[in-house]
N, CA and C atoms as a LAMMPS dump frame, in Angstrom:
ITEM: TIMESTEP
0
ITEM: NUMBER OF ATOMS
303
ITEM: BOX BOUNDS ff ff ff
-5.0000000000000000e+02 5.0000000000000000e+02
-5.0000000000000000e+02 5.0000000000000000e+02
-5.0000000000000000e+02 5.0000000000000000e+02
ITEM: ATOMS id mol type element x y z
1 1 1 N 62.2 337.254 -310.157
2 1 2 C 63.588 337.603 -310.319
3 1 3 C 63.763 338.416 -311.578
4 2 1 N 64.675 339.62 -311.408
5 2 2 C 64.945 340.257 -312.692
6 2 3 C 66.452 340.057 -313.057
7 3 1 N 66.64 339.802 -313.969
8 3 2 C 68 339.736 -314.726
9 3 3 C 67.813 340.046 -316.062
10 4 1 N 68.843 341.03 -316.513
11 4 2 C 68.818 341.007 -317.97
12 4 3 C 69.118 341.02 -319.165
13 5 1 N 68.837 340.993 -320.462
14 5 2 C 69.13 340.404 -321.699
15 5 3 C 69.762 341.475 -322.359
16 6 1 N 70.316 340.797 -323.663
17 6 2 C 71.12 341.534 -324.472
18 6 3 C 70.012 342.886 -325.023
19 7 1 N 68.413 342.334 -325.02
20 7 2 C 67.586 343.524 -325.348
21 7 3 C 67.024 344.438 -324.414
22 8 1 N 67.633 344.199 -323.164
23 8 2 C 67.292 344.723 -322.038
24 8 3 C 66.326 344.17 -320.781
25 9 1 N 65.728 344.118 -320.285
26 9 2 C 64.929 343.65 -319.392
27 9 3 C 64.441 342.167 -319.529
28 10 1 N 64.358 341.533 -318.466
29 10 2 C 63.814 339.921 -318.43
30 10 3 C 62.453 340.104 -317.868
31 11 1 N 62.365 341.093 -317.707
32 11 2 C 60.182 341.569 -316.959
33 11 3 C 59.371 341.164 -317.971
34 12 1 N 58.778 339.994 -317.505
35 12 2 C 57.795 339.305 -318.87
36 12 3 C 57.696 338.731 -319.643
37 13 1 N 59.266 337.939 -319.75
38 13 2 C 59.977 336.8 -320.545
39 13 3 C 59.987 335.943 -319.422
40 14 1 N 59.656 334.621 -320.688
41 14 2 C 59.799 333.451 -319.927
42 14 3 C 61.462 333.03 -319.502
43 15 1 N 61.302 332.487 -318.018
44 15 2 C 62.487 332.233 -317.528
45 15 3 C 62.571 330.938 -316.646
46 16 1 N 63.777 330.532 -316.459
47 16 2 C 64.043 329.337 -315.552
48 16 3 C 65.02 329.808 -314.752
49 17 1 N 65.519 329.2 -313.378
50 17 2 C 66.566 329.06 -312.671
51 17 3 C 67.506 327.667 -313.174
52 18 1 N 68.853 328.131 -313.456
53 18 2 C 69.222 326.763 -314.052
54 18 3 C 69.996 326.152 -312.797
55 19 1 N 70.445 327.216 -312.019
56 19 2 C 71.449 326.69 -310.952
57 19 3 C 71.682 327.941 -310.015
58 20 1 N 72.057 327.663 -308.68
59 20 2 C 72.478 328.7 -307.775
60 20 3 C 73.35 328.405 -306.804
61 21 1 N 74.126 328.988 -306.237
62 21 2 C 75.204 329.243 -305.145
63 21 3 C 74.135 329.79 -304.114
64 22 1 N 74.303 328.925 -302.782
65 22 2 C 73.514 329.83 -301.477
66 22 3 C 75.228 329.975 -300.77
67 23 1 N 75.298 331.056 -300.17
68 23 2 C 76.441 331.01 -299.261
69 23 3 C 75.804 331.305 -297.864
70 24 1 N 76.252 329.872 -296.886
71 24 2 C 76.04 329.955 -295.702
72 24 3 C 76.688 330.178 -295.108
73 25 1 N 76.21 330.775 -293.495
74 25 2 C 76.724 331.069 -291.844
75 25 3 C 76.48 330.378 -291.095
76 26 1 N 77.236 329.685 -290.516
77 26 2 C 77.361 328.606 -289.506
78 26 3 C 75.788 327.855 -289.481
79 27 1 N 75.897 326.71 -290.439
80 27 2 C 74.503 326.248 -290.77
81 27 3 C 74.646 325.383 -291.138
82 28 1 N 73.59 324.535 -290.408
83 28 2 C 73.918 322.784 -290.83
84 28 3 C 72.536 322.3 -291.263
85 29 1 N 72.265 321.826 -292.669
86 29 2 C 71.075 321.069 -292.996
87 29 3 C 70.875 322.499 -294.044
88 30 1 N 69.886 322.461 -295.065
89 30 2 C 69.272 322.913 -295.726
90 30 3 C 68.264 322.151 -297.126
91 31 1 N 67.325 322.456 -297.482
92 31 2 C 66.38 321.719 -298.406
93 31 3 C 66.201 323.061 -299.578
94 32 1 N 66.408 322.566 -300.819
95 32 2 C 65.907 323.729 -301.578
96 32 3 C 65.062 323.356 -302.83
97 33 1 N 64.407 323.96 -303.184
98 33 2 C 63.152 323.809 -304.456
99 33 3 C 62.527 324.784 -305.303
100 34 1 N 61.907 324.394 -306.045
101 34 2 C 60.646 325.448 -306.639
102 34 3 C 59.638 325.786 -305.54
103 35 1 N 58.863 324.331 -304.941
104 35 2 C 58.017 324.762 -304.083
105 35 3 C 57.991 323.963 -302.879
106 36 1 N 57.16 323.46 -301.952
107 36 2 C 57.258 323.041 -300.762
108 36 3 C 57.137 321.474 -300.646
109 37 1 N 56.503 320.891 -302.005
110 37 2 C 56.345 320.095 -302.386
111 37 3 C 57.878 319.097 -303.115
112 38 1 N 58.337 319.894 -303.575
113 38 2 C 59.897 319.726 -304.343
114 38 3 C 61.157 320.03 -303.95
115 39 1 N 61.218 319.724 -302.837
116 39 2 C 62.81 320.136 -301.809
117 39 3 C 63.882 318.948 -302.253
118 40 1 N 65.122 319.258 -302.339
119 40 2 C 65.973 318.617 -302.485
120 40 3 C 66.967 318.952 -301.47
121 41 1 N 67.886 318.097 -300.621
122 41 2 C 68.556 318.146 -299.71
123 41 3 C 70.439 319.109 -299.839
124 42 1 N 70.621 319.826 -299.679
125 42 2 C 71.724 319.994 -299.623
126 42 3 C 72.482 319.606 -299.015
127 43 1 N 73.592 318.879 -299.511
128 43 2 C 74.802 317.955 -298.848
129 43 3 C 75.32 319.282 -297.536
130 44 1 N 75.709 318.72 -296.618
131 44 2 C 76.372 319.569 -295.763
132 44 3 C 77.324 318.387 -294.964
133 45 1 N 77.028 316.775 -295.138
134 45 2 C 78.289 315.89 -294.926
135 45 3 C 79.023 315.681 -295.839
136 46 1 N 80.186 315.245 -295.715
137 46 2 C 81.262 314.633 -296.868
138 46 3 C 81.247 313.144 -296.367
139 47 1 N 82.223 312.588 -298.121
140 47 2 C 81.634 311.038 -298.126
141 47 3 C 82.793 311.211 -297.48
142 48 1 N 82.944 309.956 -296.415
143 48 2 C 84 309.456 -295.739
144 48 3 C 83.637 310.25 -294.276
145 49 1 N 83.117 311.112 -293.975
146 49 2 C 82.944 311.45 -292.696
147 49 3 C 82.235 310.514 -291.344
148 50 1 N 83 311.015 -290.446
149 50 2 C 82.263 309.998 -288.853
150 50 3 C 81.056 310.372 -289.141
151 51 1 N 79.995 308.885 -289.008
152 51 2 C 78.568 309.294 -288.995
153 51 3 C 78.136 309.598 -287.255
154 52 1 N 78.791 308.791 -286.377
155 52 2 C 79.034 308.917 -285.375
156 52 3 C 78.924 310.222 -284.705
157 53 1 N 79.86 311.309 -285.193
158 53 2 C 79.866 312.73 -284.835
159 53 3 C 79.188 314.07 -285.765
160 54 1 N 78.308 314.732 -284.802
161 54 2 C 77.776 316.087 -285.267
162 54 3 C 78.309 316.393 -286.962
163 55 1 N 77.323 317.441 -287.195
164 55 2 C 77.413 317.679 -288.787
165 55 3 C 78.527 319.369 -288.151
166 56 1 N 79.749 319.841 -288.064
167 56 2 C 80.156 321.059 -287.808
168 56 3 C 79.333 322.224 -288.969
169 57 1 N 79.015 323.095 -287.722
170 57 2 C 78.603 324.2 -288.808
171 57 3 C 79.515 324.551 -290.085
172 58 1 N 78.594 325.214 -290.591
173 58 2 C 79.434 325.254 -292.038
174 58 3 C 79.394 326.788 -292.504
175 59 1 N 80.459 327.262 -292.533
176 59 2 C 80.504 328.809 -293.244
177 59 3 C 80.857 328.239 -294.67
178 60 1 N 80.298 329.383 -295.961
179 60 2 C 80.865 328.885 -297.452
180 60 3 C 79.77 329.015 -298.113
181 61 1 N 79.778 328.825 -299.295
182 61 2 C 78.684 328.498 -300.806
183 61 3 C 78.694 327.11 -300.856
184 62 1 N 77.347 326.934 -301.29
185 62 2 C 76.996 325.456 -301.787
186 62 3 C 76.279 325.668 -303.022
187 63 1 N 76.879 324.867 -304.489
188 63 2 C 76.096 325.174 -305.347
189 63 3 C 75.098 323.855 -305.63
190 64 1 N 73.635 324.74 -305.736
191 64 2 C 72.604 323.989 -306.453
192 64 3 C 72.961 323.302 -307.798
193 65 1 N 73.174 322.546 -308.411
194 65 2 C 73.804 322.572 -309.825
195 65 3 C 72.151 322.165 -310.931
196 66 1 N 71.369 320.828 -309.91
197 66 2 C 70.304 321.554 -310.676
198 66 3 C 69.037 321.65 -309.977
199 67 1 N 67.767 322.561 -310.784
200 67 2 C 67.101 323.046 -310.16
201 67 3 C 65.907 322.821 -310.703
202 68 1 N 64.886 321.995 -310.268
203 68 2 C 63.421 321.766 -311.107
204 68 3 C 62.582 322.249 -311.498
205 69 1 N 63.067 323.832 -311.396
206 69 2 C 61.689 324.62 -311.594
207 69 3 C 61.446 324.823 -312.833
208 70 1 N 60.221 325.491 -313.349
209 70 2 C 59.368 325.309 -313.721
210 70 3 C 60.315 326.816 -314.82
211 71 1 N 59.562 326.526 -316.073
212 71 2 C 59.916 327.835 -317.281
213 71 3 C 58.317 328.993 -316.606
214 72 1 N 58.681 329.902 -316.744
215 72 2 C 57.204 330.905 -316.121
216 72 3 C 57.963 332.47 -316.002
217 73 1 N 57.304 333.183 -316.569
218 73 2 C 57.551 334.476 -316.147
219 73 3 C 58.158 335.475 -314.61
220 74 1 N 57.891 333.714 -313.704
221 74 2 C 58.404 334.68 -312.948
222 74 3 C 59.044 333.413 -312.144
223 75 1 N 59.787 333.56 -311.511
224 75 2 C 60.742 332.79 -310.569
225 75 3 C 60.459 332.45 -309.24
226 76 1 N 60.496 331.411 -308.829
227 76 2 C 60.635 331.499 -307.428
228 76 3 C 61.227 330.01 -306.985
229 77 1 N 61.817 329.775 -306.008
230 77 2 C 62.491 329.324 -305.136
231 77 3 C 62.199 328.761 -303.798
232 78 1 N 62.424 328.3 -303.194
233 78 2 C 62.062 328.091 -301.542
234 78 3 C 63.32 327.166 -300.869
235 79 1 N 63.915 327.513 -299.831
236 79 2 C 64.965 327.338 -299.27
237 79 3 C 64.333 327.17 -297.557
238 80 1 N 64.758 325.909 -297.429
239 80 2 C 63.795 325.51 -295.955
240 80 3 C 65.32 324.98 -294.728
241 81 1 N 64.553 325.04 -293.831
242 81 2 C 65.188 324.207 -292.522
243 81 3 C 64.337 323.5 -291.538
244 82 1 N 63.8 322.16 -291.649
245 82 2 C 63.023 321.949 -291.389
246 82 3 C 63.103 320.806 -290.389
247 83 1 N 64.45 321.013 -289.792
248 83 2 C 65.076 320.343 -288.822
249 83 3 C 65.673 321.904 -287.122
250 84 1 N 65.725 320.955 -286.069
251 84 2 C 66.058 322.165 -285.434
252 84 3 C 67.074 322.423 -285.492
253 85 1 N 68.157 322.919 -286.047
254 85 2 C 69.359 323.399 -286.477
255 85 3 C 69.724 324.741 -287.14
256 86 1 N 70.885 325.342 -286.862
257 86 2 C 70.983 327.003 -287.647
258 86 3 C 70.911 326.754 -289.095
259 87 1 N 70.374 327.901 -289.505
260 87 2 C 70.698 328.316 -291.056
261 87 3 C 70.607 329.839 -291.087
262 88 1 N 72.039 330.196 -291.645
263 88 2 C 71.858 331.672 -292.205
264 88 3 C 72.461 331.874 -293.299
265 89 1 N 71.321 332.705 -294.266
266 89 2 C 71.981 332.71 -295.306
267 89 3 C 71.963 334.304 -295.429
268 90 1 N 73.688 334.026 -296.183
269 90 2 C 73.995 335.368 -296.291
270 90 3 C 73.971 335.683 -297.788
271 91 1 N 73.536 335.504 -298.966
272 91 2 C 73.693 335.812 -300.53
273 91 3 C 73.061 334.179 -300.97
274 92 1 N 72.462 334.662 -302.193
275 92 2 C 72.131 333.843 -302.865
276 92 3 C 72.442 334.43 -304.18
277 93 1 N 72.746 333.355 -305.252
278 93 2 C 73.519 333.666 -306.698
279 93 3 C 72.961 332.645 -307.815
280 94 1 N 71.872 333.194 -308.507
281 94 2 C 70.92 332.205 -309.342
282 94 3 C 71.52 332.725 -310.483
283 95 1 N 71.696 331.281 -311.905
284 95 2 C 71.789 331.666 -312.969
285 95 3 C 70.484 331.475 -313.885
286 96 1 N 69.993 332.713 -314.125
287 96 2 C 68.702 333.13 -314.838
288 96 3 C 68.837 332.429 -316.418
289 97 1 N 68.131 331.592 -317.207
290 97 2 C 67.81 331.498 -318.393
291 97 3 C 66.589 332.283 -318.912
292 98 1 N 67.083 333.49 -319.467
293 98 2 C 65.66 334.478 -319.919
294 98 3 C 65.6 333.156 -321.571
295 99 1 N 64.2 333.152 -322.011
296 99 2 C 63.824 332.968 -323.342
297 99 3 C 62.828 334.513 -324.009
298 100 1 N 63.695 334.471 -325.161
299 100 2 C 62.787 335.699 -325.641
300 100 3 C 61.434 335.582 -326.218
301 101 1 N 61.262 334.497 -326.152
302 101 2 C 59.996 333.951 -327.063
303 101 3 C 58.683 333.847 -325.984
């Protein structure tokens, strides 16, 4: 991922993902992580809902608030569906922590 600093470029500075917005299209279920090993579930029920009835697709943003990855020069992510159900994602919106050091 590139994003960048007050000195210009984040290419080669250490960085983290601190948090992200995925905005979905009619999509129910999603898992997100650093790697394949580290998925965390994204809510797509609300508390108080019939467990009884279907999850309705979901148009909208869901924000990650936090995110385990790793400080490293370079970023990455993994966003799964690993159930048989839609997922489309239309934008994703990561907030980059460059370190200059």
């Amino acid at each position: 991922m590139e994003g960048g600093t007050r000195d210009g470029t984040s290419q080669g500075k250490k960085k983290r993902i601190a948090n992200f917005i995925v905005r979905f299209m009619d999509t129910v279920g999603a898992k997100v992580g650093p790697d394949a090993d580290n998925l965390q579930v994204i809510p797509f029920r609300n508390f108080g809902d019939n467990m009884s009835t279907p999850i309705a697709l979901y148009t909208g943003d869901k924000k990650v608030d936090t995110f385990p990855g790793p400080v490293s020069t370079d970023c990455y992510f993994r966003i799964v569906q690993d159930d048989p159900l839609p997922m489309t994602i239309l934008s994703i919106m990561p907030t980059i922590m460059v370190s200059d050091l």
